[in-house]
N, CA, C and O atoms as a Maestro MAE file, in Angstrom:
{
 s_m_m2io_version
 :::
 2.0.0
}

f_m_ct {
 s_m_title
 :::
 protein
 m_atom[244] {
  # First column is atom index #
  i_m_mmod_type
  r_m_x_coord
  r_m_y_coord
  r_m_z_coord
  i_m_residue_number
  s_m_chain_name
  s_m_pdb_residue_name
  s_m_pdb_atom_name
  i_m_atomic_number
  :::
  1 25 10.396 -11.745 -0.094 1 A "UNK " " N  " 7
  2 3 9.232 -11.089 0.455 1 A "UNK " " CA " 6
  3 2 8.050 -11.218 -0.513 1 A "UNK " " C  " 6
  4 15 6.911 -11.360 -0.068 1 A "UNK " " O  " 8
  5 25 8.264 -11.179 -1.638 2 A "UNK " " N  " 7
  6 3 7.199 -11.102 -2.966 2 A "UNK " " CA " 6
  7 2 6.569 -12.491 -2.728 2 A "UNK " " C  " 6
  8 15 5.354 -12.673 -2.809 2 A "UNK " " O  " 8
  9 25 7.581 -13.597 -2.390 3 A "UNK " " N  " 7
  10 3 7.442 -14.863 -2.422 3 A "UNK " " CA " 6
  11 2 6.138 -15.458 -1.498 3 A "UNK " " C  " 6
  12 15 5.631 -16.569 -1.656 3 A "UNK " " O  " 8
  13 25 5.689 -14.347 -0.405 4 A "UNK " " N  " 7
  14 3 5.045 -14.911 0.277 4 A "UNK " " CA " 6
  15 2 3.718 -13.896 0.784 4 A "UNK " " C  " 6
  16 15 2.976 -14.039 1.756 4 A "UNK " " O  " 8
  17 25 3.736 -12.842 -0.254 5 A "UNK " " N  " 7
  18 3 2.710 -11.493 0.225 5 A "UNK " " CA " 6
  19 2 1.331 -12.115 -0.586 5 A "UNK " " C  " 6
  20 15 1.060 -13.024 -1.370 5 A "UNK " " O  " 8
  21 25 0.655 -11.011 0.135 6 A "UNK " " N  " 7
  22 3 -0.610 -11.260 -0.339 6 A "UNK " " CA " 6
  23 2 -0.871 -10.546 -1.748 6 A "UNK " " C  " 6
  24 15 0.141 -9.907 -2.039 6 A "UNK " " O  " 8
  25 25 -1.896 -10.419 -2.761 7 A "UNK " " N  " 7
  26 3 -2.289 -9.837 -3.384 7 A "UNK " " CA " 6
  27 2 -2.306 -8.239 -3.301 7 A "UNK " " C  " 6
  28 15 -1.937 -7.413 -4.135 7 A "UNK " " O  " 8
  29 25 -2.740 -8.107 -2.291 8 A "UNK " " N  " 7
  30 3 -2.925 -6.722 -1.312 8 A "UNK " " CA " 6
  31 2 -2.102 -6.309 -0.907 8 A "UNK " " C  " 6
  32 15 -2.139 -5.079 -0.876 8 A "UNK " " O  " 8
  33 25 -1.118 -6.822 -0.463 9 A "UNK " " N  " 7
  34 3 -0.128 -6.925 -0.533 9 A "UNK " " CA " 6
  35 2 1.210 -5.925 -1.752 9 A "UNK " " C  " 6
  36 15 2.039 -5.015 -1.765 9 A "UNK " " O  " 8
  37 25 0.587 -6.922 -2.546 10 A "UNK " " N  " 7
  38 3 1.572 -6.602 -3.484 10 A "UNK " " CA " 6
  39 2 1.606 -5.424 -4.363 10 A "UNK " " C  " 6
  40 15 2.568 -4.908 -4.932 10 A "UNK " " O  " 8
  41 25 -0.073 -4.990 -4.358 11 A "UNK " " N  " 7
  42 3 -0.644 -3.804 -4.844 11 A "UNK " " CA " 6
  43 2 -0.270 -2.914 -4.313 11 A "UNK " " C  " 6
  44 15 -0.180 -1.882 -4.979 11 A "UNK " " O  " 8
  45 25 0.123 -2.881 -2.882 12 A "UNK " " N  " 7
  46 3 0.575 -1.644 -2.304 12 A "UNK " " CA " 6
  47 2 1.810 -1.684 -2.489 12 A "UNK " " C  " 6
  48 15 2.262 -0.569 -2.748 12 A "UNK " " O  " 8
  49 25 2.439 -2.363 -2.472 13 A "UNK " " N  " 7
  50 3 4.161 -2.248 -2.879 13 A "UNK " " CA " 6
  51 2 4.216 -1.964 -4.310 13 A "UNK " " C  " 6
  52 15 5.414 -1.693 -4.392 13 A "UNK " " O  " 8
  53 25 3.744 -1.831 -5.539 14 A "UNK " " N  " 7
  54 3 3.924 -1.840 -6.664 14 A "UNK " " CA " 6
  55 2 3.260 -0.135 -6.259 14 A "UNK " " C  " 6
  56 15 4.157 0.666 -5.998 14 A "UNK " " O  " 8
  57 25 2.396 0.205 -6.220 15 A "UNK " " N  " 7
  58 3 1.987 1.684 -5.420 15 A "UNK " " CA " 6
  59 2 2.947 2.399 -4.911 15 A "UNK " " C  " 6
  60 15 3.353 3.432 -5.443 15 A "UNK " " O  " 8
  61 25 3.362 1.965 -3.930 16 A "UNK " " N  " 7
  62 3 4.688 2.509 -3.005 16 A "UNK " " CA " 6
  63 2 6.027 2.757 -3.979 16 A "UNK " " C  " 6
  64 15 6.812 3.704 -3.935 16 A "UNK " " O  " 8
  65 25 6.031 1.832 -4.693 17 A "UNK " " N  " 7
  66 3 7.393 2.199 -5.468 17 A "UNK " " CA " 6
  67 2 7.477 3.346 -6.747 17 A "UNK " " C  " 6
  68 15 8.455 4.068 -6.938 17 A "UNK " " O  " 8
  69 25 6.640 3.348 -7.304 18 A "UNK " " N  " 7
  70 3 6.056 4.508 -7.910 18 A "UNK " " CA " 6
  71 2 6.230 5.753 -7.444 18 A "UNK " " C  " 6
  72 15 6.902 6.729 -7.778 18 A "UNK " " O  " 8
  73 25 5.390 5.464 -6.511 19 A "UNK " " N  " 7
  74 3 4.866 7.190 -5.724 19 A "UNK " " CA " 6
  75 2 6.470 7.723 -4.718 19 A "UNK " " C  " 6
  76 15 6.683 8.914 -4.492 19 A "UNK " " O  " 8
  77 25 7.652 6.346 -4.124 20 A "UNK " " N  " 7
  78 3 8.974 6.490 -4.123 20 A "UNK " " CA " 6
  79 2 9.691 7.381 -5.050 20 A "UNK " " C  " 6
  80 15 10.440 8.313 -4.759 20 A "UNK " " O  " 8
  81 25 9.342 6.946 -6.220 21 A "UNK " " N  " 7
  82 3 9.945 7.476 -7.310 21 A "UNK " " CA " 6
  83 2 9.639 9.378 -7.652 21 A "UNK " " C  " 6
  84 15 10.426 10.274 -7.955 21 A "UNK " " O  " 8
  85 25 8.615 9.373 -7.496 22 A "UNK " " N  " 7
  86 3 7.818 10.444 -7.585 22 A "UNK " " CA " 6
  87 2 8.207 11.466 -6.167 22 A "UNK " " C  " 6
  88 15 8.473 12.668 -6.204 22 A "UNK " " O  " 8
  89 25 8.164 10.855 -5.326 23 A "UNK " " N  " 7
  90 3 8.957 11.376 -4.128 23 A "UNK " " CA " 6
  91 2 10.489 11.988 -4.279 23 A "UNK " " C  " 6
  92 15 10.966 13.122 -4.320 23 A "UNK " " O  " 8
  93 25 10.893 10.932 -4.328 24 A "UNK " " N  " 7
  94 3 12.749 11.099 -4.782 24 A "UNK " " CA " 6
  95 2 12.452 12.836 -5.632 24 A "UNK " " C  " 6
  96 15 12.672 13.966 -5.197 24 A "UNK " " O  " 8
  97 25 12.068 12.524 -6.523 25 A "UNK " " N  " 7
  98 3 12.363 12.996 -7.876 25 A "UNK " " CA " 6
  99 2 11.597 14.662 -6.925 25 A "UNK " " C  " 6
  100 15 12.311 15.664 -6.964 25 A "UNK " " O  " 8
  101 25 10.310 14.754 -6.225 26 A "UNK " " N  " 7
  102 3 10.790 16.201 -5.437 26 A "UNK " " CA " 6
  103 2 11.606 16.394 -4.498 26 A "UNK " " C  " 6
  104 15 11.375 17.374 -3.791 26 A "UNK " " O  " 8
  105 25 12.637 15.673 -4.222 27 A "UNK " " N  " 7
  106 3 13.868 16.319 -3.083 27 A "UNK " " CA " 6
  107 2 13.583 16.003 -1.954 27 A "UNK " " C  " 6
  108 15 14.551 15.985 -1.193 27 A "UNK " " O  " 8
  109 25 12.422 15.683 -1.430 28 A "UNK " " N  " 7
  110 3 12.229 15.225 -0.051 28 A "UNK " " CA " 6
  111 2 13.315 14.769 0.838 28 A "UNK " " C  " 6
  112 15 14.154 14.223 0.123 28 A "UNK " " O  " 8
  113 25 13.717 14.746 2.214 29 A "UNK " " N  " 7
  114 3 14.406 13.845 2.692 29 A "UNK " " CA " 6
  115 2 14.271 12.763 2.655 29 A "UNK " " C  " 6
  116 15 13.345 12.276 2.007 29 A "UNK " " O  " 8
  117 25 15.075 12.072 3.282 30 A "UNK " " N  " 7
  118 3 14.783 10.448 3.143 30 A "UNK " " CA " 6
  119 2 13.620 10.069 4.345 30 A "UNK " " C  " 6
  120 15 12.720 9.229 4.365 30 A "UNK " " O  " 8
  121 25 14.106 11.160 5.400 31 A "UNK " " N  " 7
  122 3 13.162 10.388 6.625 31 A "UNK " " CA " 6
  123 2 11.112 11.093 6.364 31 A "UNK " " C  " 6
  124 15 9.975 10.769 6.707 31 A "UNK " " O  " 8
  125 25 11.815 12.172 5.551 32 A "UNK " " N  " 7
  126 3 9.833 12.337 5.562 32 A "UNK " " CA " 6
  127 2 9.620 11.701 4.519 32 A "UNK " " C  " 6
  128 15 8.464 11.955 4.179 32 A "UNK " " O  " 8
  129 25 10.427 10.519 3.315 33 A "UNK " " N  " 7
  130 3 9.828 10.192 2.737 33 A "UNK " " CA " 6
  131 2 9.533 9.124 3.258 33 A "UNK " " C  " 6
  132 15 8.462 8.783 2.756 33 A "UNK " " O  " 8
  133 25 9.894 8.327 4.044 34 A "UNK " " N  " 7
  134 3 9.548 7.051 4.700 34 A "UNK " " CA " 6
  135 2 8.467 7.477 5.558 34 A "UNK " " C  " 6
  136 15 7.541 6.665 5.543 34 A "UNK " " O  " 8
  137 25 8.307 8.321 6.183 35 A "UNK " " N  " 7
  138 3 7.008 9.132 6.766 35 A "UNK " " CA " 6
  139 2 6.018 8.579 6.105 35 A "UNK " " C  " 6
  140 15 5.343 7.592 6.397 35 A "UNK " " O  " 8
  141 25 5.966 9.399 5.037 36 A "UNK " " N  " 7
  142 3 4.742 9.678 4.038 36 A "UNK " " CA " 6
  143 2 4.653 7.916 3.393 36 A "UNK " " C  " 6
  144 15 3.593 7.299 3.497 36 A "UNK " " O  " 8
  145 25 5.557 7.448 2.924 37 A "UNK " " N  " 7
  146 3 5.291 6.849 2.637 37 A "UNK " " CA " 6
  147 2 4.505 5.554 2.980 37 A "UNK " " C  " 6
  148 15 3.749 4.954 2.216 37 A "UNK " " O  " 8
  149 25 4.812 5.225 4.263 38 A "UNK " " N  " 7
  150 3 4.654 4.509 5.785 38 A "UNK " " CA " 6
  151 2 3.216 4.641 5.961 38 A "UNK " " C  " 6
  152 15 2.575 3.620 6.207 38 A "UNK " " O  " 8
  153 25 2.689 5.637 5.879 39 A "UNK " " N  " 7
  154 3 1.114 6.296 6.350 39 A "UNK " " CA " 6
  155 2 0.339 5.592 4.976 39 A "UNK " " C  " 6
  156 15 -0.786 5.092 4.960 39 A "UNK " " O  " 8
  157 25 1.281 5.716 3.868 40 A "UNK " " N  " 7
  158 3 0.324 5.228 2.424 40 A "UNK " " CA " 6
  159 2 0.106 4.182 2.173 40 A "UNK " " C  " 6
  160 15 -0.812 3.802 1.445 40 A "UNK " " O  " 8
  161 25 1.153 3.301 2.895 41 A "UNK " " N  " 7
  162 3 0.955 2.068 3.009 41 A "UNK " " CA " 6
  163 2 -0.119 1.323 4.119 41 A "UNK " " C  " 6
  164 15 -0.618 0.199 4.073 41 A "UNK " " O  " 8
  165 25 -0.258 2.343 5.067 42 A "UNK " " N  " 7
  166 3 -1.251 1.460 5.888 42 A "UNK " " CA " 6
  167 2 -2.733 1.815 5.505 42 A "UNK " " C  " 6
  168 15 -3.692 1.058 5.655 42 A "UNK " " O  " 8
  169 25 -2.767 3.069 4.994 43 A "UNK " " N  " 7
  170 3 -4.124 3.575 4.100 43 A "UNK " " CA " 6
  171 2 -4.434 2.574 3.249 43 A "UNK " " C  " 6
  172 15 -5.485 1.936 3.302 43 A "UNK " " O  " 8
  173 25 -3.523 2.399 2.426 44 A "UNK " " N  " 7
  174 3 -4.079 1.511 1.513 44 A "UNK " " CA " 6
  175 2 -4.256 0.235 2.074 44 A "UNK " " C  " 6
  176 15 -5.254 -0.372 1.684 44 A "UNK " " O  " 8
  177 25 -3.559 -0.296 2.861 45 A "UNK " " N  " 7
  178 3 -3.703 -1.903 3.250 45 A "UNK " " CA " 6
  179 2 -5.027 -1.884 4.031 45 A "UNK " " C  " 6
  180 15 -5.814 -2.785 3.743 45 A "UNK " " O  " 8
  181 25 -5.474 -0.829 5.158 46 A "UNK " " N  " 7
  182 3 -6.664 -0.775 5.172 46 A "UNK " " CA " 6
  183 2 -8.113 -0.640 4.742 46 A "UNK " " C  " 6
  184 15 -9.182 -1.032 5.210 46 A "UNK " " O  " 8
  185 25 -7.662 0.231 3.419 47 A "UNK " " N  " 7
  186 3 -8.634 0.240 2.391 47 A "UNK " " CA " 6
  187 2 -8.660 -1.106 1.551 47 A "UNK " " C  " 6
  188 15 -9.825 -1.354 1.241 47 A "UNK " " O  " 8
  189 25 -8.087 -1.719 1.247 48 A "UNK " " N  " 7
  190 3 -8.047 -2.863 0.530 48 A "UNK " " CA " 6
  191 2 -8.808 -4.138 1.300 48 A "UNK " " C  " 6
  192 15 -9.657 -4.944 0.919 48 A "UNK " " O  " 8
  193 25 -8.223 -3.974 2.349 49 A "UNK " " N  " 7
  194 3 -8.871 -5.591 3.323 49 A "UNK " " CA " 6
  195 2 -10.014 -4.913 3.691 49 A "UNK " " C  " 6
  196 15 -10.928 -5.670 4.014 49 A "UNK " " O  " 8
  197 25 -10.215 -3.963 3.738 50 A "UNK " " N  " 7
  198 3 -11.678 -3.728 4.163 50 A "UNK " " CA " 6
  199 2 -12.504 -3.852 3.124 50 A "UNK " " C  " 6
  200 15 -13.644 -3.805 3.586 50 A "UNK " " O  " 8
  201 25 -12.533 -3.969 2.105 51 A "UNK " " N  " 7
  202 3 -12.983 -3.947 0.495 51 A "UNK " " CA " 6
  203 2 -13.486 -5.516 0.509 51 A "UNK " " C  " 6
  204 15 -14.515 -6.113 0.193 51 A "UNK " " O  " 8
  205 25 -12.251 -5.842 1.028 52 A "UNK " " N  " 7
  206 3 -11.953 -7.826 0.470 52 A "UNK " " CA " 6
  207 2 -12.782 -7.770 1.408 52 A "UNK " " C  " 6
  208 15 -13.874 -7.981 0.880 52 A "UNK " " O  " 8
  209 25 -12.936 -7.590 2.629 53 A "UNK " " N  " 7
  210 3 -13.893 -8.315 4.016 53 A "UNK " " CA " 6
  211 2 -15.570 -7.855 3.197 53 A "UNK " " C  " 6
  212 15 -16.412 -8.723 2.968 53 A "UNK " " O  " 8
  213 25 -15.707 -6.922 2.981 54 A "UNK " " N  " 7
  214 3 -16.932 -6.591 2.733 54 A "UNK " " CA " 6
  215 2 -17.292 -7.442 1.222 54 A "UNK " " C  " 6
  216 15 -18.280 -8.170 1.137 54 A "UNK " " O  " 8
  217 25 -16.417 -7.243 0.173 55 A "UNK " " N  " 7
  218 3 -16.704 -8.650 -0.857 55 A "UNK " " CA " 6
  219 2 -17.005 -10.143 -0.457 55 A "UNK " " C  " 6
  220 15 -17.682 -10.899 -1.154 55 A "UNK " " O  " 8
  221 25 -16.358 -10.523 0.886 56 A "UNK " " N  " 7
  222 3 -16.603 -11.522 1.255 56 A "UNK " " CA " 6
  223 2 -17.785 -12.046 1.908 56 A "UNK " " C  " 6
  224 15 -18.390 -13.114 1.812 56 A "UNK " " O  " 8
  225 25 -17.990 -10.693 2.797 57 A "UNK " " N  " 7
  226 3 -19.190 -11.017 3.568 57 A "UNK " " CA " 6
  227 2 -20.695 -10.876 2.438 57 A "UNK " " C  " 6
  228 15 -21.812 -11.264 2.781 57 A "UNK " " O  " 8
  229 25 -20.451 -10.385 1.393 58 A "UNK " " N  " 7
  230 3 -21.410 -10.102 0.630 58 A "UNK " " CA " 6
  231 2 -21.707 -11.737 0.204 58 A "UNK " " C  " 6
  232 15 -22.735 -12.389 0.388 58 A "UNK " " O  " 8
  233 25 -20.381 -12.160 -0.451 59 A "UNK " " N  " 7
  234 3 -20.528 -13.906 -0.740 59 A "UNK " " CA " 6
  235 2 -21.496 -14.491 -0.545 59 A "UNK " " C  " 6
  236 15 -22.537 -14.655 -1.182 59 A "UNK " " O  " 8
  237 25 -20.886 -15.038 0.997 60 A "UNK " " N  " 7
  238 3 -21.348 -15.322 1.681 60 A "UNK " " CA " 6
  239 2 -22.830 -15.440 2.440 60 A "UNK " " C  " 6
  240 15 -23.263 -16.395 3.084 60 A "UNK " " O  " 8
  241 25 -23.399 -14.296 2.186 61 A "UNK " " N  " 7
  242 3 -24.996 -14.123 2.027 61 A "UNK " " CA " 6
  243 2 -25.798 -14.757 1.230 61 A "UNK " " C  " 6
  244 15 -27.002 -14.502 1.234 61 A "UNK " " O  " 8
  :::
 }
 m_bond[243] {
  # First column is bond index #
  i_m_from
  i_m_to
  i_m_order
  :::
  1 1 2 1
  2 2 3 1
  3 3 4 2
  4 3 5 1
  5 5 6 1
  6 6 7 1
  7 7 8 2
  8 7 9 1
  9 9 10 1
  10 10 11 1
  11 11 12 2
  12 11 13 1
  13 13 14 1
  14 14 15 1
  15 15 16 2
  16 15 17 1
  17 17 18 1
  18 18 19 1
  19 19 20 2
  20 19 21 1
  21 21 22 1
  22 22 23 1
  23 23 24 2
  24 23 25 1
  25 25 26 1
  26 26 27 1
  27 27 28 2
  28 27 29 1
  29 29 30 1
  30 30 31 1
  31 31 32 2
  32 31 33 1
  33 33 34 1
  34 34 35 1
  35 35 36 2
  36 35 37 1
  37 37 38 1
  38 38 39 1
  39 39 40 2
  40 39 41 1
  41 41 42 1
  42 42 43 1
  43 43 44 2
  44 43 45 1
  45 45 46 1
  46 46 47 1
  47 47 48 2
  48 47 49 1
  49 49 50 1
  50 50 51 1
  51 51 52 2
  52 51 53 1
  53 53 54 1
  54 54 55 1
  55 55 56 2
  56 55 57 1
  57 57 58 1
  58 58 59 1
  59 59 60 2
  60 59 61 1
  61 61 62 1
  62 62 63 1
  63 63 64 2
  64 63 65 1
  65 65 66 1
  66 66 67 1
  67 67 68 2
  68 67 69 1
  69 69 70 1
  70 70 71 1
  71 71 72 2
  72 71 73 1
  73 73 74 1
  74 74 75 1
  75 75 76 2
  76 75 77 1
  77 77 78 1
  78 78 79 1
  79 79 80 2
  80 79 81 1
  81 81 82 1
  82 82 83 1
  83 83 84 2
  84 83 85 1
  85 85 86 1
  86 86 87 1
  87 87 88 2
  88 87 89 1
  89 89 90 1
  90 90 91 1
  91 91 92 2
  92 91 93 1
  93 93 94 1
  94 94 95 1
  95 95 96 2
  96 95 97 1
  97 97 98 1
  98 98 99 1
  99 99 100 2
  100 99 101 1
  101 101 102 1
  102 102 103 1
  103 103 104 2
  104 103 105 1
  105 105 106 1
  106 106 107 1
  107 107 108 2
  108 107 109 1
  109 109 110 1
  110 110 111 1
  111 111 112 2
  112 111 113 1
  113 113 114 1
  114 114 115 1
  115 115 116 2
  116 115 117 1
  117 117 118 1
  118 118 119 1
  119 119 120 2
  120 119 121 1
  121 121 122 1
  122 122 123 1
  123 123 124 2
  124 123 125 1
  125 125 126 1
  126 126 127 1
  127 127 128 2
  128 127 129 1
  129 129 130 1
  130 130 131 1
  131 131 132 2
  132 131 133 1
  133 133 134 1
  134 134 135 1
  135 135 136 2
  136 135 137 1
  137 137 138 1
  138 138 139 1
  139 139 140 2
  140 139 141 1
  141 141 142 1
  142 142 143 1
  143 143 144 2
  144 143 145 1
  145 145 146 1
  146 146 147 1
  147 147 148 2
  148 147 149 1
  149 149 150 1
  150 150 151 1
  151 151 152 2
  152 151 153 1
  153 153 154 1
  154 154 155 1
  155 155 156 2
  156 155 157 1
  157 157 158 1
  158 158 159 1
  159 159 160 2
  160 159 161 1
  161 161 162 1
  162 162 163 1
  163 163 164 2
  164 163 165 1
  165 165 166 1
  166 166 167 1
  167 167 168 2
  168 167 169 1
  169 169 170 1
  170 170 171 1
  171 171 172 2
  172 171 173 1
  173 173 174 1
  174 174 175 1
  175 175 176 2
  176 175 177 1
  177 177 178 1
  178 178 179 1
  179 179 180 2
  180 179 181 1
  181 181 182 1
  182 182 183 1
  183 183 184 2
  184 183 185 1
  185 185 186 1
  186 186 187 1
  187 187 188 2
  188 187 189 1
  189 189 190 1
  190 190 191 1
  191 191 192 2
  192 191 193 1
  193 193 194 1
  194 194 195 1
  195 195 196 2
  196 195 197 1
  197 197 198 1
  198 198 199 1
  199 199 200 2
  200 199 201 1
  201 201 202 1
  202 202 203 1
  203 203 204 2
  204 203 205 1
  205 205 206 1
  206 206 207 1
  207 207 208 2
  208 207 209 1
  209 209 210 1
  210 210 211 1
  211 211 212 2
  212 211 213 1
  213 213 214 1
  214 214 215 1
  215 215 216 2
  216 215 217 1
  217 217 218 1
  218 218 219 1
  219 219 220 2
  220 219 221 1
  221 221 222 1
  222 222 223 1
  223 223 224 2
  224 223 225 1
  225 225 226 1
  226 226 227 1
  227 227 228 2
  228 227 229 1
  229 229 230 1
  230 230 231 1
  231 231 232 2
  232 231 233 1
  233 233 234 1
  234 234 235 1
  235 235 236 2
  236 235 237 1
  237 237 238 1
  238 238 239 1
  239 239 240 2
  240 239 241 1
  241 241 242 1
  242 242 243 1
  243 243 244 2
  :::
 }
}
């Protein structure tokens, strides 16, 4: 999977595994941690490509 992600990608998974950890470690279940975690991942993947689109379009000008 690493083999073929994006940058953005990968930032959020290196994110995610962390904040996993940090999860675990308060007791959470497993299914609200995939919840929570699930939601953080698309936050961020949206915050990120929207970042990159707007760096780009700036370029581009």
């Amino acid at each position: 999977m690493r083999d073929h992600a994006t940058l953005e990608q990968l930032l959020v998974l290196a994110n995610l595994e962390n904040m996993n950890a940090d999860i675990i470690h308060m007791e959470l279940p497993q299914s609200d941690r995939t919840k929570r975690l699930y939601a953080i991942a698309i936050r961020q993947m949206q915050t990120l490509t929207a970042r990159t689109a707007k760096q780009l379009d700036g370029r581009l000008e």
